[in-house]
N, C-alpha and C positions, 0 to 999 in steps of 0.2 A: 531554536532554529525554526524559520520559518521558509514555505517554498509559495510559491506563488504562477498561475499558470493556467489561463484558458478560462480566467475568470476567477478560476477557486481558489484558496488558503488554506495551506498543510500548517497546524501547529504543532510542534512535538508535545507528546505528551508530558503535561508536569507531574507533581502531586496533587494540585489543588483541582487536577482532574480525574481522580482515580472515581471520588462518587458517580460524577455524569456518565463515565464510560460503565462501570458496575451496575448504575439503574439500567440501563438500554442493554447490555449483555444479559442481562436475567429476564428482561421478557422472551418469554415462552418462543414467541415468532423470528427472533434472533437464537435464542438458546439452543431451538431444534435446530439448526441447521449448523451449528457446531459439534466438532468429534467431542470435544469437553461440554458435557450437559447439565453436570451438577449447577446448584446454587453458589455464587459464587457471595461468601462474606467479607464485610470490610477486612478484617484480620488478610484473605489469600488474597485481596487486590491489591495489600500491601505488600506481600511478600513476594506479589506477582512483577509490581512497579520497581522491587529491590531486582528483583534478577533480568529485567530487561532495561534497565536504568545504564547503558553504556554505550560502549561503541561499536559495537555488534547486533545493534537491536535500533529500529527506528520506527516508532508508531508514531501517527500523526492524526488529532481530530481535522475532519475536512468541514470547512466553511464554506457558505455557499450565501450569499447577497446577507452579510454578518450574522449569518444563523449556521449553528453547530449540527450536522446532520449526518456523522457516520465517521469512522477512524478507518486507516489502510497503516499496513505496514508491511516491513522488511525486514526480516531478524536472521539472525545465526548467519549471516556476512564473513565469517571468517572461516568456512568450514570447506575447502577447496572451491574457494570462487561461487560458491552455490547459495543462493537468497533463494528464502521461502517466503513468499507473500500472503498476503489475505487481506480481505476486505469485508467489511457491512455497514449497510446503512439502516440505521432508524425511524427516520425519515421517508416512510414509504410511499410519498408521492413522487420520490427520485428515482425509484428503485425502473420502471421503464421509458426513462427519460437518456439522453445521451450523457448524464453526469458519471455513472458509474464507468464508462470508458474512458473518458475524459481523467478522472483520476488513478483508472490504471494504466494510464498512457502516460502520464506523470512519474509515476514512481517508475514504472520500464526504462523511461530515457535517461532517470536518474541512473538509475543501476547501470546502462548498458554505454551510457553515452558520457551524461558530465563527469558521473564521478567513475566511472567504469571500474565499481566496486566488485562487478561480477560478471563470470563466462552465462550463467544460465540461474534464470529461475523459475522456483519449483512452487505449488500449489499441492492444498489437500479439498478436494470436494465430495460429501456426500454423495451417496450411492442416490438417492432417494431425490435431492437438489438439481431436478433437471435444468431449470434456471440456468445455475450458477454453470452448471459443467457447460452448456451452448455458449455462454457468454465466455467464457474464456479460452472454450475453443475456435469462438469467432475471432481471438486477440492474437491468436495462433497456438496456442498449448499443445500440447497433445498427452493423450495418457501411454504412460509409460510403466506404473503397476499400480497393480490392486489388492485389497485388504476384501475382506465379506461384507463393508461397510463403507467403504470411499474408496476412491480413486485419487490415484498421483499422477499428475499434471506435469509438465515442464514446456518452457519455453528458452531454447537457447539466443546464444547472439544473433547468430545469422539468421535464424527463422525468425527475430524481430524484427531484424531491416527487412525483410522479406512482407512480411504482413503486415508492418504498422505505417508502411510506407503512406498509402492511399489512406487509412483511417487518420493519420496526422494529417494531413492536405484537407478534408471533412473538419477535422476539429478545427483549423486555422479560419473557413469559410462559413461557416459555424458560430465560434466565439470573436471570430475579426481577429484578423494578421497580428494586428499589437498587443494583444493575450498572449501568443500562442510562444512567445521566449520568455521561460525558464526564467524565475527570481529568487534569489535566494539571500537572505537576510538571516548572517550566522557568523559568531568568532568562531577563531582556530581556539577548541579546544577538548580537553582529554577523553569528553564524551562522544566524541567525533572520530570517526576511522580517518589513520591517517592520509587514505589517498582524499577523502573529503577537506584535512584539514589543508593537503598542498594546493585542491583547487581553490580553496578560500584566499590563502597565501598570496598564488596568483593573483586574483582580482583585487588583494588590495594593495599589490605593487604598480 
């Protein structure tokens, strides 16, 4: 499955991307900023790629001018309408640049709009990640509970037509109007949630 939109390339994760994403998760400057901080070895990437390998789970490396620069994803989709999100990039000459909204504007209108796999999604940000918590309470999040150690996030339907209204109209004038509609290049199949697999259906009737 591939998405395409505002310039970037969402590729789903394969296998033959488990090293790239495990080298760039294990440095130190990605690792701290996740609740999971161990080292992660070949052996749990594999085991990790076996349990999010389905239709309930969507990671995707993001490409940026043919260069691999950071994954986003969407997982546990089947848990009362509720996707948990997250993102990083590796690439740290993107990290204050407008790309990281850009691609969670992407995955939002997937969720909320084409394939309207979900009422509301949810984030986990570090306590400590003031970054990360402003940037996605600039997207509209809001926190809703807390641990001693991060904060839970969410963004529902209505507060995303609400807030992404004006940041989509920015990204369109931005990347130029003919970016800015959604491409998606994917068969109908098993590893695909069904309301994705009937939007594909549609478009190829």
């Amino acid at each position: 499955m591939i998405v395409k939109q505002y310039g970037l390339t969402y590729l789903r994760v394969q296998k033959e991307d488990l090293e790239l994403i495990r080298y760039w998760r294990n440095k130190p400057f990605i690792r701290n900023t996740m609740q999971f901080q161990k080292y992660i070895t070949p052996q749990m990437q594999q085991q990790w790629f076996e349990k999010i390998n389905n239709k309930y789970n969507y990671y995707f490396l993001i490409e940026y001018e043919g260069k691999k620069i950071g994954l986003i994803n969407c997982k546990d989709t089947d848990v009362n309408r509720v996707a948990e999100g997250g993102i990083f990039f590796w690439e740290t000459n993107y990290w204050n640049t407008p790309i990281p909204a850009l691609a969670s504007l992407t995955m939002l209108e997937a969720i909320f709009e084409v394939f309207q796999s979900g009422d509301t999604s949810i984030i986990t940000v570090l306590k400590n990640n003031h970054h990360a918590l402003k940037f996605n309470q600039y997207l509209g999040y809001e926190i809703f509970n807390e641990t001693n150690i991060a904060f839970k996030l969410q963004l529902t339907k209505e507060r995303y037509f609400q807030k992404t209204y004006k940041l989509k109209k920015a990204a369109q004038i931005l990347m130029g109007k003919a970016t800015s509609k959604m491409e998606i290049i994917a068969q109908p199949s098993e590893l695909l949630d069904d309301k994705i697999n009937e939007y594909l259906m549609k478009q190829l009737s």
